[in-house]
N, CA, C and O atoms as a MOPAC input file, in Angstrom:
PM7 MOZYME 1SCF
protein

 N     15.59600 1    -2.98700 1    22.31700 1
 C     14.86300 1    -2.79600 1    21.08300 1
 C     14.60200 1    -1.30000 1    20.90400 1
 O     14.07900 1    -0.62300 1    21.78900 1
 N     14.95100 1    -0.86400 1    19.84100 1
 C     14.69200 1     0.62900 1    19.46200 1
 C     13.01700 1     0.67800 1    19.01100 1
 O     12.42100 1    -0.10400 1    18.27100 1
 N     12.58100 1     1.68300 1    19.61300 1
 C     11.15400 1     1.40200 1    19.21700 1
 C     10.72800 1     2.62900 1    18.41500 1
 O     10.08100 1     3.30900 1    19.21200 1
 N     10.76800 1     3.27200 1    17.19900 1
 C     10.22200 1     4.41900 1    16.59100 1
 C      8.95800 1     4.91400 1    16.38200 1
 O      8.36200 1     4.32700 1    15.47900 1
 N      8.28200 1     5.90400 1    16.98200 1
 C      6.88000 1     6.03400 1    17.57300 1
 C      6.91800 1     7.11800 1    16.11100 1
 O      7.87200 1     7.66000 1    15.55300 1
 N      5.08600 1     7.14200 1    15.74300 1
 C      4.52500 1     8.24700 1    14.56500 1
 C      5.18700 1     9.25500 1    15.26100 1
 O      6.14600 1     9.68600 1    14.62000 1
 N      5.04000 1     9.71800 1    16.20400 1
 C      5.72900 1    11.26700 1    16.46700 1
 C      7.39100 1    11.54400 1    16.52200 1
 O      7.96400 1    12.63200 1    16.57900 1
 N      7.86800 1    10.42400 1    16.49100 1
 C      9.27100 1    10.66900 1    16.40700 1
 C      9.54800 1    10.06500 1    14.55300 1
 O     10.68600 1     9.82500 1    14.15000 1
 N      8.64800 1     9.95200 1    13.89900 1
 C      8.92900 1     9.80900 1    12.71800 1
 C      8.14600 1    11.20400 1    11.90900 1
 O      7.97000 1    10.96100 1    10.71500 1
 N      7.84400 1    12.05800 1    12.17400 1
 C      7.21400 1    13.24800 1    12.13100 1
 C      8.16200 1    14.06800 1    12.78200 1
 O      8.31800 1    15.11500 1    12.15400 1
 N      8.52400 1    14.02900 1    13.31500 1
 C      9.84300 1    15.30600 1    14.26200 1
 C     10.90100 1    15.11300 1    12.94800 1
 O     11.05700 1    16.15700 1    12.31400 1
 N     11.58800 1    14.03700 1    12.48600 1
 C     12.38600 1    13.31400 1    11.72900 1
 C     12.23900 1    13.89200 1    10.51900 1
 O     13.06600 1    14.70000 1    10.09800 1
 N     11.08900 1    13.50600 1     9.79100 1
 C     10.82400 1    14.19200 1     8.37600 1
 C     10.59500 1    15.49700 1     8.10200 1
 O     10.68400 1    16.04100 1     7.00100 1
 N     10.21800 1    16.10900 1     9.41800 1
 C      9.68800 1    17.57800 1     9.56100 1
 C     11.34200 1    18.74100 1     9.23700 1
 O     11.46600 1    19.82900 1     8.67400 1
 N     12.43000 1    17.73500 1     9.97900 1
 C     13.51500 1    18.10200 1    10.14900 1
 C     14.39500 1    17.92700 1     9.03100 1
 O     15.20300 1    18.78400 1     8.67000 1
 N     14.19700 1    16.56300 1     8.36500 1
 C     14.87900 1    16.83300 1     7.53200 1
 C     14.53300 1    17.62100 1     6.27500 1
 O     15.38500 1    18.23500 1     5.63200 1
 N     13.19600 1    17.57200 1     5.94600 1
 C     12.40700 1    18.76900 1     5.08400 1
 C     13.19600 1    20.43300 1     5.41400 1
 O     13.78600 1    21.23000 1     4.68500 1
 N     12.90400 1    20.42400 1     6.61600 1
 C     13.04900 1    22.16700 1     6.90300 1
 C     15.41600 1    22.21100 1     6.16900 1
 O     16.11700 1    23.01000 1     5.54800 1
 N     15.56200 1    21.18700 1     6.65000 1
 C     16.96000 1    21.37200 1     6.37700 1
 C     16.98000 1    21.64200 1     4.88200 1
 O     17.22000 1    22.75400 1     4.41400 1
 N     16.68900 1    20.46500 1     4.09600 1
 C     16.66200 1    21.10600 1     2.35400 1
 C     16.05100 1    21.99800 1     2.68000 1
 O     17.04800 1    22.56300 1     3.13000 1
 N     15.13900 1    22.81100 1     2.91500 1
 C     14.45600 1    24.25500 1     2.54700 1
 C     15.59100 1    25.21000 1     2.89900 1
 O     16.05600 1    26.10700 1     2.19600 1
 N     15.95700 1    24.82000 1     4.18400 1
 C     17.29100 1    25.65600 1     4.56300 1
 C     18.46100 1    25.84800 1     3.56400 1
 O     18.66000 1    26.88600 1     2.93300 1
 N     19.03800 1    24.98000 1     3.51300 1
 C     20.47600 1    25.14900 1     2.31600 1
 C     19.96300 1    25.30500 1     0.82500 1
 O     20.91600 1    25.34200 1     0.04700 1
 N     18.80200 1    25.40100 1     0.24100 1
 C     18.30000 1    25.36700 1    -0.66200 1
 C     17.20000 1    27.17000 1    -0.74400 1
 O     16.38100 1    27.55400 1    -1.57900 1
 N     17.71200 1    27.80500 1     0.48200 1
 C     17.15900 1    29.40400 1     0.76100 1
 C     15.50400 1    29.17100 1     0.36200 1
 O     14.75000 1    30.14300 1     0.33700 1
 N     15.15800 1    28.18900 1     0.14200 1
 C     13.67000 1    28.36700 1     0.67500 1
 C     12.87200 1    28.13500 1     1.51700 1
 O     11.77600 1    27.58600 1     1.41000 1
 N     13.53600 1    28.66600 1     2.66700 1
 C     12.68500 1    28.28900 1     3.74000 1
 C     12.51400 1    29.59600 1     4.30300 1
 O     13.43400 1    30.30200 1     4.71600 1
 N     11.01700 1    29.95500 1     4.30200 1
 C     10.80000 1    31.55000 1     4.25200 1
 C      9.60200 1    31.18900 1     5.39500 1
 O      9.51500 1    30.00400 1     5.71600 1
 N      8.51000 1    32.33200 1     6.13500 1
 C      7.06300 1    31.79400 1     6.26900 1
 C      6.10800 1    30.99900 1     5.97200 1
 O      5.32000 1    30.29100 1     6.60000 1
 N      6.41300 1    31.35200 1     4.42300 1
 C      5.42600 1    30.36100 1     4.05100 1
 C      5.70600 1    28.81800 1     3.78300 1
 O      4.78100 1    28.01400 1     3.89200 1
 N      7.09200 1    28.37900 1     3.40300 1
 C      7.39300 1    27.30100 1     3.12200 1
 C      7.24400 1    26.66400 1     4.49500 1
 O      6.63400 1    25.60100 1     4.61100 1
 N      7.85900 1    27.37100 1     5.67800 1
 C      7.77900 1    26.76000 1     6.83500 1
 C      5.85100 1    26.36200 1     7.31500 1
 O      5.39500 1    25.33200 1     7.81200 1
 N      5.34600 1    27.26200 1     7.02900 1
 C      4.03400 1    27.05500 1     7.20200 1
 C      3.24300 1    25.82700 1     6.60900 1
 O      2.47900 1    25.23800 1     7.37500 1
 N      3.41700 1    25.20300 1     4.73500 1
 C      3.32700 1    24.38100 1     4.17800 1
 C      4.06100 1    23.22800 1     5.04400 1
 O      3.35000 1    22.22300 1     5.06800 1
 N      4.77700 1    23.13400 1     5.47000 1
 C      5.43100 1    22.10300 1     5.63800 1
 C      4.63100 1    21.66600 1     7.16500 1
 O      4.23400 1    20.51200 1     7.33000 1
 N      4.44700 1    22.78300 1     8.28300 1
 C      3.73200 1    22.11300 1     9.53000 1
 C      2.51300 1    21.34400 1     9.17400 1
 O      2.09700 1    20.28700 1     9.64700 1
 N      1.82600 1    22.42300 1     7.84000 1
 C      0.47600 1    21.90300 1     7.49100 1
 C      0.71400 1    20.07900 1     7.10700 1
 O     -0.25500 1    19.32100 1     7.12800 1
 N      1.73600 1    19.72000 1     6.86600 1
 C      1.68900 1    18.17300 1     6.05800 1
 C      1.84600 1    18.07300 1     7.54900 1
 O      0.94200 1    17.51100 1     8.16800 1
 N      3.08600 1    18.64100 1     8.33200 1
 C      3.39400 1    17.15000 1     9.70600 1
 C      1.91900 1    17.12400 1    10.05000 1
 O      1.22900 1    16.11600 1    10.20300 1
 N      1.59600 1    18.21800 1    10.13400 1
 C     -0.50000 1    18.38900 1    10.40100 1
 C     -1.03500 1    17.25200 1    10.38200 1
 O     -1.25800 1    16.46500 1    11.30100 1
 N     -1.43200 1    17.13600 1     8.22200 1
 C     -1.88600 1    16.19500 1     8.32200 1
 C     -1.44900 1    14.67500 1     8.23600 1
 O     -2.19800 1    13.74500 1     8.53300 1
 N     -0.54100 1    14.58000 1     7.92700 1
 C      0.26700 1    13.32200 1     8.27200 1
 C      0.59600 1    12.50800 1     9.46800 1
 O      1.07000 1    11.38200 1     9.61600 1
 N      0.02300 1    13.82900 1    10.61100 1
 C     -0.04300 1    12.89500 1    11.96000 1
 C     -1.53100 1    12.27700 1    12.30000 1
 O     -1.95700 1    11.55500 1    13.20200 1
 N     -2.07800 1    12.86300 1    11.22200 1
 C     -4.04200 1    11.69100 1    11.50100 1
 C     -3.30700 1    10.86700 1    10.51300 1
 O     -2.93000 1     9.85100 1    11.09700 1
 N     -2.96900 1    10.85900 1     9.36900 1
 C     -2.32200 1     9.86800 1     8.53900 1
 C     -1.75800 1     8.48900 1     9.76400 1
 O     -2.42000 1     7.53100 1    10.16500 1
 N     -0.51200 1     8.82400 1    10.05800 1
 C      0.21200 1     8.43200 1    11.08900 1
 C     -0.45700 1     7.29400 1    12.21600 1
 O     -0.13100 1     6.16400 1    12.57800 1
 N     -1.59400 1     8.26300 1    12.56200 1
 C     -2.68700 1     7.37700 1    13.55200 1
 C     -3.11500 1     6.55600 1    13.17000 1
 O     -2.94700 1     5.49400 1    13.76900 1
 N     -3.96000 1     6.59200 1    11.87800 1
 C     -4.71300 1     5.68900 1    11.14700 1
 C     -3.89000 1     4.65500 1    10.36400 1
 O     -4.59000 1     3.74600 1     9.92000 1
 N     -2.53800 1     4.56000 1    10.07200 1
 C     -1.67900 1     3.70300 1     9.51200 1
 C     -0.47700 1     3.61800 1    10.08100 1
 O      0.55600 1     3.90100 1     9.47400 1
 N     -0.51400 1     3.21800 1    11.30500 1
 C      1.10600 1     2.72800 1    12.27900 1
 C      2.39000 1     2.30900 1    11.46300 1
 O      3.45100 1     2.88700 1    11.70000 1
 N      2.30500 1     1.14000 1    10.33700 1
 C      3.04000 1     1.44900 1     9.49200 1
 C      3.49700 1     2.37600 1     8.43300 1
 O      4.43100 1     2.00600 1     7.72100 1
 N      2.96500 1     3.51800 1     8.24200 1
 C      2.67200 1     4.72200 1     7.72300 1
 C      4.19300 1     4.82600 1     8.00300 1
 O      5.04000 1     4.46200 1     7.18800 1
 N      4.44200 1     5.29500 1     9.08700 1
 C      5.80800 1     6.04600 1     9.33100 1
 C      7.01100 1     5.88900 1     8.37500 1
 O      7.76900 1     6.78900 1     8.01400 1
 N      7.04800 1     4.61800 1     8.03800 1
 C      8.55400 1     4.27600 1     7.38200 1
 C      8.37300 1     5.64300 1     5.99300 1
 O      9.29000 1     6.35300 1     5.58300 1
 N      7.19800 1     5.65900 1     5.61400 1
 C      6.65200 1     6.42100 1     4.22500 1
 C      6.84100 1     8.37800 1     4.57500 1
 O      7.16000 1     9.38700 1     3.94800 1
 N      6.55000 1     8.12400 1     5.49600 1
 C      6.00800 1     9.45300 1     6.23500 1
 C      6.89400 1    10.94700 1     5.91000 1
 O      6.20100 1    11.96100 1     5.98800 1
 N      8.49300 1    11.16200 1     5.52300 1
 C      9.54200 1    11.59100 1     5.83700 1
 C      9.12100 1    12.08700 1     3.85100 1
 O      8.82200 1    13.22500 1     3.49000 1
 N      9.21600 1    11.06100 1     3.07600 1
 C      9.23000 1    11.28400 1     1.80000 1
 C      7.95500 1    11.67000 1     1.41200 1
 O      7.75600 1    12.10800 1     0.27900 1
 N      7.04800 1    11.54900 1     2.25500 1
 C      5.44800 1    12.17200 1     2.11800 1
 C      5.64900 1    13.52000 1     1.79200 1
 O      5.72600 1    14.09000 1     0.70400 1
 N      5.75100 1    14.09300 1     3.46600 1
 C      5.81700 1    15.28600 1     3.89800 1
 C      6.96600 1    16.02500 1     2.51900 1
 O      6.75400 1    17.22400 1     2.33700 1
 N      7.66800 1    15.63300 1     1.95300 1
 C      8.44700 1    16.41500 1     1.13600 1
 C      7.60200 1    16.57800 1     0.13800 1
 O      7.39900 1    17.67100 1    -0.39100 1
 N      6.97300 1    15.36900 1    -0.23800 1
 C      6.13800 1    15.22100 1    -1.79300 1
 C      5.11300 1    16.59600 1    -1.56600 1
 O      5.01100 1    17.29700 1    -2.57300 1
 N      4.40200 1    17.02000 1    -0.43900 1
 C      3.29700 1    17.84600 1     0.10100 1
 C      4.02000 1    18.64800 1    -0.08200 1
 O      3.63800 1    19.43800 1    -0.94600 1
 N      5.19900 1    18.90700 1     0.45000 1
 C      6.24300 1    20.25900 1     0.60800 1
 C      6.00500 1    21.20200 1    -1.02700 1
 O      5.49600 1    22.24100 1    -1.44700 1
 N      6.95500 1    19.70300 1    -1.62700 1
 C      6.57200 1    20.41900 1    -2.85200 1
 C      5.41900 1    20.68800 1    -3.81800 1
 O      5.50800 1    21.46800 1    -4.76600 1
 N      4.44400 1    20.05700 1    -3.53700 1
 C      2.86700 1    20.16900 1    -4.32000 1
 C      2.42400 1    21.55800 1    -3.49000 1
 O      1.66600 1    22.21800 1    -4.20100 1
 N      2.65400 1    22.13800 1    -2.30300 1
 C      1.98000 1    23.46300 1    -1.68300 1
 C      2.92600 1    24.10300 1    -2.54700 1
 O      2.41700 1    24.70400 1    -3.49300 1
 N      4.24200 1    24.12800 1    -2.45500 1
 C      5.02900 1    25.29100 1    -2.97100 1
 C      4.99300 1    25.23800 1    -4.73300 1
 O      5.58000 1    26.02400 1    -5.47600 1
 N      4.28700 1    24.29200 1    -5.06500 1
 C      4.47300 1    24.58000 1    -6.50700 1
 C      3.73500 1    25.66100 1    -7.34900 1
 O      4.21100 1    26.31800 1    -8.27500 1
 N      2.44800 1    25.71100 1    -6.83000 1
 C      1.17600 1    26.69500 1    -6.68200 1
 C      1.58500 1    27.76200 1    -6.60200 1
 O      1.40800 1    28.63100 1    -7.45500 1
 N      2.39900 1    27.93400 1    -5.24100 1
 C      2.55900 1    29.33500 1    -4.15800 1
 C      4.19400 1    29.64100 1    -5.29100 1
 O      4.29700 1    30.58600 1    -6.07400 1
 N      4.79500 1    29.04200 1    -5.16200 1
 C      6.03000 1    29.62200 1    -5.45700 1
 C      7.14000 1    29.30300 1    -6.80400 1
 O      8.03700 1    29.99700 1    -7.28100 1
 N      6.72000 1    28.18400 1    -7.09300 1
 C      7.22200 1    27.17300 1    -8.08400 1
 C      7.92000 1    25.85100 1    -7.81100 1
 O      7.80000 1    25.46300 1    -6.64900 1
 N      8.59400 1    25.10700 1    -8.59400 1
 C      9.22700 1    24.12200 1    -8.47800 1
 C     10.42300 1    23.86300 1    -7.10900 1
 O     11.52100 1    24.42000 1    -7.09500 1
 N     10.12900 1    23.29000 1    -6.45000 1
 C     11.28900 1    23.22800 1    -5.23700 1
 C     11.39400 1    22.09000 1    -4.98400 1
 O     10.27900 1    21.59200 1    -4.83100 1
 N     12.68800 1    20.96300 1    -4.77600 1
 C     14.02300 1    22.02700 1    -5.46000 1
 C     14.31700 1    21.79000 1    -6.50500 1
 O     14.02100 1    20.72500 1    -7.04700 1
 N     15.24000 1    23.09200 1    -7.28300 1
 C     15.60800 1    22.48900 1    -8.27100 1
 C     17.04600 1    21.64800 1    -8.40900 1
 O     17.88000 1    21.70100 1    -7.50500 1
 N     17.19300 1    21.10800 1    -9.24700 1
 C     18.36300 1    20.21700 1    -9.84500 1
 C     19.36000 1    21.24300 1   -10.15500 1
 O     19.12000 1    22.11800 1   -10.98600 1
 N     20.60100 1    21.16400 1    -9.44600 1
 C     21.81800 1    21.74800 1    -9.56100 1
 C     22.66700 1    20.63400 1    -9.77600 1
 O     23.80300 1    21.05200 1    -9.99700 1
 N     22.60300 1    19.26700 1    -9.81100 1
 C     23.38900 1    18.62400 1   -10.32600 1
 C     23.46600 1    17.87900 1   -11.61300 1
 O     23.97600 1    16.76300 1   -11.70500 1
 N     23.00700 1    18.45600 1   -12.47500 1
 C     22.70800 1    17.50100 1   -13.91700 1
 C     23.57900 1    18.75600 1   -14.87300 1
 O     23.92100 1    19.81500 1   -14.34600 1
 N     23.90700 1    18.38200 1   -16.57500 1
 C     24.18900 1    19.44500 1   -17.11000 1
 C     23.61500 1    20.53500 1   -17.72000 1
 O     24.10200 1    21.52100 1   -18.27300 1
 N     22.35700 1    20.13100 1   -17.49100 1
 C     20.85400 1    20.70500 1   -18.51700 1
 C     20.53900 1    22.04900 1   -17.68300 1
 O     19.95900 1    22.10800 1   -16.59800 1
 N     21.02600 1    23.04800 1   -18.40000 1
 C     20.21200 1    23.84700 1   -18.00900 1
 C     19.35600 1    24.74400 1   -17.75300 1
 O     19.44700 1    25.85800 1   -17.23600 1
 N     18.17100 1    23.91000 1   -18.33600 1
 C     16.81400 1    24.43800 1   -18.64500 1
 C     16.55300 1    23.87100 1   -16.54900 1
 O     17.15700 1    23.02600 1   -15.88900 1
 N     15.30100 1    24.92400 1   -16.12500 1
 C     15.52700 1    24.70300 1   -14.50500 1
 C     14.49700 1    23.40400 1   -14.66100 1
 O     13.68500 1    23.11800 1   -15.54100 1
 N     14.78600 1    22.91000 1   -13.73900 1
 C     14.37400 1    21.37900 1   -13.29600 1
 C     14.06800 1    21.07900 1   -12.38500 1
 O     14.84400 1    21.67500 1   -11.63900 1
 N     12.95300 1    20.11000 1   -11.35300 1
 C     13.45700 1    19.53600 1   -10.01900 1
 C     13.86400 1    18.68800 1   -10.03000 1
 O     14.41000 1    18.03700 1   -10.92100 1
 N     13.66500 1    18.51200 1    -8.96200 1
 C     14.10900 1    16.93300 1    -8.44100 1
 C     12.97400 1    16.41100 1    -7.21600 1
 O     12.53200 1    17.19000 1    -6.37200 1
 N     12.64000 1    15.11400 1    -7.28200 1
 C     11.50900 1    14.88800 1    -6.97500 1
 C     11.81800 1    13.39700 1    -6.07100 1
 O     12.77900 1    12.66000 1    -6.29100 1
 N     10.76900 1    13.16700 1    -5.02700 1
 C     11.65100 1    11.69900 1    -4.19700 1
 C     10.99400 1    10.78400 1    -4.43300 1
 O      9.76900 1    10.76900 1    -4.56100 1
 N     11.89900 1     9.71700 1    -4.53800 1
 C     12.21300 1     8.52600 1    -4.93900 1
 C     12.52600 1     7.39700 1    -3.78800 1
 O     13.66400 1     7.32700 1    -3.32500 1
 N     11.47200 1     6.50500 1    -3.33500 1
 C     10.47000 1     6.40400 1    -4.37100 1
 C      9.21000 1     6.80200 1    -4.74900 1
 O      9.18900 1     8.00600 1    -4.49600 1
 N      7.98100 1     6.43200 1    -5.28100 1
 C      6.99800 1     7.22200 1    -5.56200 1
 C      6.39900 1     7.21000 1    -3.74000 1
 O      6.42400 1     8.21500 1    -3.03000 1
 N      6.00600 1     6.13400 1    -3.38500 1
 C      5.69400 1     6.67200 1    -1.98400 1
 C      6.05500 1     6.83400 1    -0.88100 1
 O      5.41500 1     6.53600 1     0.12700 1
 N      7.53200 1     7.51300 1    -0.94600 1
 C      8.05500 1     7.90200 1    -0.10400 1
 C      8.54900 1     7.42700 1     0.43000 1
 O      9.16600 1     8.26500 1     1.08600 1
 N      9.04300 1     5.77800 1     0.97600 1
 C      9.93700 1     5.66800 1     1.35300 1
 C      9.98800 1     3.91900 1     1.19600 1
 O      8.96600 1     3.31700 1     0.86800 1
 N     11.06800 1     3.31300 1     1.42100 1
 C     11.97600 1     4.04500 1     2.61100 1
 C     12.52100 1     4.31100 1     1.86500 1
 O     12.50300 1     4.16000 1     0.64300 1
 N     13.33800 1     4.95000 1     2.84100 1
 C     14.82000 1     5.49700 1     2.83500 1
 C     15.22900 1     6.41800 1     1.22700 1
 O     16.06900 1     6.15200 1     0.36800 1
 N     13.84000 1     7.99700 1     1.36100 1
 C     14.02700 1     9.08700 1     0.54100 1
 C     14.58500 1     9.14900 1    -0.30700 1
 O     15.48700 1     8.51000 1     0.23500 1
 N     14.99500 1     9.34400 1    -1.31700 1
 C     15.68800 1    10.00300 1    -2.29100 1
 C     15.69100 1    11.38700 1    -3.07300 1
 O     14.69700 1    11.52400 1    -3.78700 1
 N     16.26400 1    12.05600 1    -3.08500 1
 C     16.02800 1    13.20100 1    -3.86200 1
 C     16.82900 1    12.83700 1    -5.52100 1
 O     18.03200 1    12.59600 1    -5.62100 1
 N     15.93000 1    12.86700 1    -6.61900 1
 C     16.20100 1    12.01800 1    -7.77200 1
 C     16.12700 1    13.45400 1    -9.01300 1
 O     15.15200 1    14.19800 1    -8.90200 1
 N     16.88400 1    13.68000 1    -9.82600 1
 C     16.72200 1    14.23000 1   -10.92700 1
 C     15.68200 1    14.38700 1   -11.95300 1
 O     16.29300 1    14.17900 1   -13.00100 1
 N     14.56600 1    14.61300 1   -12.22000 1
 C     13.58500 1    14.94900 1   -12.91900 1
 C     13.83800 1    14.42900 1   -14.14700 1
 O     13.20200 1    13.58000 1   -14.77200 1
 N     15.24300 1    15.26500 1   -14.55600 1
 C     15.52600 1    15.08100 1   -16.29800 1
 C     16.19800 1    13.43700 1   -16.42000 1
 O     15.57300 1    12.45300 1   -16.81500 1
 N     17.75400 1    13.47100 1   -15.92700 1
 C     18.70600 1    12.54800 1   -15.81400 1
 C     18.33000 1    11.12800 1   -15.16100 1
 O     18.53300 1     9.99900 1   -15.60700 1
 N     17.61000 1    11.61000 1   -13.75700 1
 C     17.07900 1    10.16700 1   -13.14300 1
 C     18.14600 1     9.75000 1   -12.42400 1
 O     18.03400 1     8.66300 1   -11.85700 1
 N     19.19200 1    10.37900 1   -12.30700 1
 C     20.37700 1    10.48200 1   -10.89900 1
 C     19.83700 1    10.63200 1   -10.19600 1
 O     18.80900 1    11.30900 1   -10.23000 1
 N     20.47600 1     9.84100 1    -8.87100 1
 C     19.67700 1    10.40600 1    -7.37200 1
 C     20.93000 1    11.61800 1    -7.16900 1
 O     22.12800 1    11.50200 1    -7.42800 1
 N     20.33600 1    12.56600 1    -6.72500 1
 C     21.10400 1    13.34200 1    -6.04400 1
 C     21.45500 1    13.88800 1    -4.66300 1
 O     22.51400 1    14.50200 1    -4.53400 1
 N     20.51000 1    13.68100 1    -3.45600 1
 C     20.96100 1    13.41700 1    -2.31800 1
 C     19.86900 1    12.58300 1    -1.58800 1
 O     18.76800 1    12.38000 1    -2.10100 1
 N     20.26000 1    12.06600 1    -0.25100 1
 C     19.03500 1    11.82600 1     0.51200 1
 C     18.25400 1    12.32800 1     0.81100 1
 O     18.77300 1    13.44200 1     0.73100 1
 N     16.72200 1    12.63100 1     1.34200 1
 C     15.96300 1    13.22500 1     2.56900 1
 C     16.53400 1    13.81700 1     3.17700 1
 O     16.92300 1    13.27200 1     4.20900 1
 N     16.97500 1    15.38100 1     2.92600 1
 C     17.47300 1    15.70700 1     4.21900 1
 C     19.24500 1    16.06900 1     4.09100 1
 O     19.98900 1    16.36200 1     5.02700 1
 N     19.64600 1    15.92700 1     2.47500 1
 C     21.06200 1    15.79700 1     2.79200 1
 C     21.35300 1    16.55300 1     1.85700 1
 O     22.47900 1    16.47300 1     1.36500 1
 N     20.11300 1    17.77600 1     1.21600 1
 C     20.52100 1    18.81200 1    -0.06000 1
 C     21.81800 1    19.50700 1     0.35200 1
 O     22.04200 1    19.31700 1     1.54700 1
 N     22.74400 1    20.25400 1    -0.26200 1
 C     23.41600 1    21.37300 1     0.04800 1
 C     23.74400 1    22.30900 1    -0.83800 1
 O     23.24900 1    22.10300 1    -1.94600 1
 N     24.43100 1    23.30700 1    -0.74300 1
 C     23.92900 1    24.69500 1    -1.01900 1
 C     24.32600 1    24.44000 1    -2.51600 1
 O     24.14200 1    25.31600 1    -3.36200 1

């Protein structure tokens, strides 16, 4: 039996977050900083709701982008639609999971998984 523990579902989302920030060049100090702050608080989250985890991955992105929207603007944006007025893209579903989506703002295409942006 595979057994998936809060902290290995937090290593998981943490990772695949930092990867879109990566191929998507925003992953600077501060984005990296926003983003520990969610595994932060998402691991008392985590504690207090054992089933939490399945959600946890599309959380931490939703946080990703609500710190950086303030600090920096919209992240990320939509490079796959034809519109181009700038856009994000935002995950799907509303609470995160399962199984992430990164979804088009305008169009409502998914455009990659959790974790599977590229450049």
């Amino acid at each position: 039996m595979d057994i998936v523990t809060s902290d290995d579902a937090l290593m998981t989302a943490r990772a695949l977050v930092l990867h879109d920030l990566e191929v998507t060049r925003a992953a600077n100090p501060e984005s990296v900083s926003v983003l520990e702050e969610s595994v932060t608080t998402r691991r008392w989250w985590t504690s207090q709701w054992e089933e939490g985890k399945e959600y946890v991955a599309g959380l931490i992105a939703q946080d990703v982008q609500d710190g950086l929207l303030d600090r920096v603007g919209r992240w990320p944006l939509c490079r796959a639609c034809d519109d181009l007025d700038p856009h994000a893209l935002y995950i799907h579903p509303e609470l995160g999971g399962p199984d992430p989506t990164w979804v088009c703002e305008k169009s409502g295409i998914p455009v990659a998984p959790l974790g599977g942006l590229s450049h």
